[in-house]
C-alpha positions as CSV (number, residue, x, y, z in Angstrom):
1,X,9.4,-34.0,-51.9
2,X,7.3,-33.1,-54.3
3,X,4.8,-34.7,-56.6
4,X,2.2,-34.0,-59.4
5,X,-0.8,-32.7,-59.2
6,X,0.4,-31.8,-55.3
7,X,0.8,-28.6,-53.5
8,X,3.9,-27.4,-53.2
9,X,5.1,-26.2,-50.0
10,X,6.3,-22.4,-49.6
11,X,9.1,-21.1,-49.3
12,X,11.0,-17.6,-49.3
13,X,14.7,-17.6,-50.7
14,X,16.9,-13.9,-51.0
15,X,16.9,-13.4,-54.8
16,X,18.1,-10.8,-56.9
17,X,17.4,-7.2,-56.8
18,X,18.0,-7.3,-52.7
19,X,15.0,-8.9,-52.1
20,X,13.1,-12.2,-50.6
21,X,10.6,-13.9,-52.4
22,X,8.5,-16.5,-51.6
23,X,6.4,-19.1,-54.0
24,X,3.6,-17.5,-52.7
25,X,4.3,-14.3,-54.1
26,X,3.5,-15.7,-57.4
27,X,-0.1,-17.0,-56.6
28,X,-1.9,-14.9,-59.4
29,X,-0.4,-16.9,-62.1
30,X,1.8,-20.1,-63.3
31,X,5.1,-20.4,-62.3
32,X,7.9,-22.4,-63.9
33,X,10.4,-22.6,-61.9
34,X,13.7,-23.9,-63.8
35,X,16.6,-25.5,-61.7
36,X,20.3,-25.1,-63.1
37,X,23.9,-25.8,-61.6
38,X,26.0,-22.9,-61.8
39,X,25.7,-19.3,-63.0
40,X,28.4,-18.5,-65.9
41,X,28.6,-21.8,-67.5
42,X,27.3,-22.4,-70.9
43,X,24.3,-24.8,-70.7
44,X,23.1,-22.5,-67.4
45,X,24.0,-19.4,-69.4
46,X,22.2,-20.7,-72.7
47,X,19.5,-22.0,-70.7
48,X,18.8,-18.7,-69.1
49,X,18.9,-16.7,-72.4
50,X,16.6,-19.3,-74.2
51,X,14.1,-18.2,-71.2
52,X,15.0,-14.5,-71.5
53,X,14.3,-14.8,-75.0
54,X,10.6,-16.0,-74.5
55,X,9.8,-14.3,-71.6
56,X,7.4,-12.2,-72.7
57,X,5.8,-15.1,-74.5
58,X,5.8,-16.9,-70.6
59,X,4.1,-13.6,-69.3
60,X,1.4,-13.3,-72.5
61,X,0.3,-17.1,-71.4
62,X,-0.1,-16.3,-68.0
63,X,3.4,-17.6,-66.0
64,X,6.4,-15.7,-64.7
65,X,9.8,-17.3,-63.9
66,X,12.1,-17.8,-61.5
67,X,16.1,-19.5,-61.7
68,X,17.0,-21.5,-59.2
69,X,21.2,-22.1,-58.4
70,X,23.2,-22.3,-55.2
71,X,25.2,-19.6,-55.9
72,X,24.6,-16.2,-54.1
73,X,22.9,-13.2,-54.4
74,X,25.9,-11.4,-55.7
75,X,26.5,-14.2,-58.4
76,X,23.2,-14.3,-59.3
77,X,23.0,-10.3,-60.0
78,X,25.9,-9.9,-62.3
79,X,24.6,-13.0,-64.4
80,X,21.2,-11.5,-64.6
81,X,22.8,-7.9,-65.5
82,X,25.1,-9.1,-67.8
83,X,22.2,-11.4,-69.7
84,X,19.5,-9.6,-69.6
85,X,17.6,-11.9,-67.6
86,X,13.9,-10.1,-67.1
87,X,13.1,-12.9,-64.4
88,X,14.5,-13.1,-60.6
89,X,16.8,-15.9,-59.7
90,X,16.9,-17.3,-56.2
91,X,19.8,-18.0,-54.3
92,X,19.2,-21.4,-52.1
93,X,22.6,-22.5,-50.6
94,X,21.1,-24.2,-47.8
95,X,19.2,-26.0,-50.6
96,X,15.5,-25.9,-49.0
97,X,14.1,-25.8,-52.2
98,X,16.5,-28.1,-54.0
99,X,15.8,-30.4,-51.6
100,X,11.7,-29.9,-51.5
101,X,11.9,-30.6,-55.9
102,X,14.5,-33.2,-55.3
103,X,17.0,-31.8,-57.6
104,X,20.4,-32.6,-55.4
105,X,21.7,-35.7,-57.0
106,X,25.1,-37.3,-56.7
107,X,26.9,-36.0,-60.1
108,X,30.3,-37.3,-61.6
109,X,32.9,-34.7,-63.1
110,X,36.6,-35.9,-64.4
111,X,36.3,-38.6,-62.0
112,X,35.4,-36.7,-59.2
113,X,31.5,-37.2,-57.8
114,X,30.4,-34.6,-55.8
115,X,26.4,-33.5,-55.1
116,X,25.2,-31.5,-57.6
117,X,21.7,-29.8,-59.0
118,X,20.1,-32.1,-61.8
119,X,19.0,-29.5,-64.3
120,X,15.1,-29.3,-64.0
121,X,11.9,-27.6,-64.6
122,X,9.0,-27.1,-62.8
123,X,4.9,-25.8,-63.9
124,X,2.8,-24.7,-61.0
125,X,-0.7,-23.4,-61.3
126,X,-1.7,-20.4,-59.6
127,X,-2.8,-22.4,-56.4
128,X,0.3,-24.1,-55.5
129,X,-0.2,-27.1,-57.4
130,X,2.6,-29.0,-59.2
131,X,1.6,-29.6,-62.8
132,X,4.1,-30.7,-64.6
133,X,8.2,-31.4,-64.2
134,X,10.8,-32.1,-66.4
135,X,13.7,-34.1,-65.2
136,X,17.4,-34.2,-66.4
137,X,17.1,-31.3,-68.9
138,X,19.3,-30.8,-72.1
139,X,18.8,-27.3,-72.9
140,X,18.9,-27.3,-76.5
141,X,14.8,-26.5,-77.2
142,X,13.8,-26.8,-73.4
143,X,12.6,-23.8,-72.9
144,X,10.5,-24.0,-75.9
145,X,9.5,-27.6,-74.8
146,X,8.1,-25.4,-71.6
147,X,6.4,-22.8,-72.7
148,X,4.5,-25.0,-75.6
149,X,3.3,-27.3,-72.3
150,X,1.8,-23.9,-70.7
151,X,-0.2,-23.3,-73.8
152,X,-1.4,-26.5,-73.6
């Protein structure tokens, strides 16, 4: 699991545009990495615009992005397509890096609890190192919240 101010450890997920990418491949600059449950609902839909919307804000401060869900590949491409979204998003059913951030919590829906991903955000420098992580995200302003904390 990871911590602040520690390395993170790498790992390569399939992602959109019918590739793999690994943390690695972002080691020339920040990374947030940002954590949501599903593609095509409205907080993850809102969420990923708000980040679309101030991407090239992200990229002017010296971070790219990446979306994290458990859906697939295919999933993942028509939600980026059909938002606009200028960033890849990862595809990790097996949940390696769910797991490694510790976003799989147990979640309660209509009475039924099931394990779920805990919206969340990550900050890594360009050397692997966790510098910051927001936990249990409401989306209203997040991404905002983010990019403000890589200026900093």
């Amino acid at each position: 699991m990871v911590s602040v101010g520690k390395r993170i450890e790498n790992i390569t997920l399939p992602a959109t545009g019918d590739q793999n990418l690994s943390l690695c491949d972002f080691s020339d600059h920040k990374l947030v990495i940002y954590f949501y449950p599903k593609d095509n609902t409205p907080g993850c839909t809102r969420e990923g615009q708000d980040f679309r919307d101030l991407y090239p804000q992200f990229i002017e401060a010296g971070a790219d992005i990446l979306g994290v869900s458990r859906d697939s590949v295919k999933v993942h491409g028509n939600f980026r397509s059909k938002h606009k979204l200028p960033f890849h998003l990862l595809s990790d059913n097996e949940e390696l890096l769910c797991r490694q951030f510790d976003v799989i919590h147990e979640k309660k829906l209509y009475g039924r609890t099931y394990m779920g991903i805990e919206r969340s955000t990550f900050l890594i420098d360009a050397t692997g190192v966790l510098l910051q992580e927001w936990r249990k995200v409401r989306v209203p302003g997040h991404a905002q919240a983010v990019l403000d904390a890589l200026k900093a």
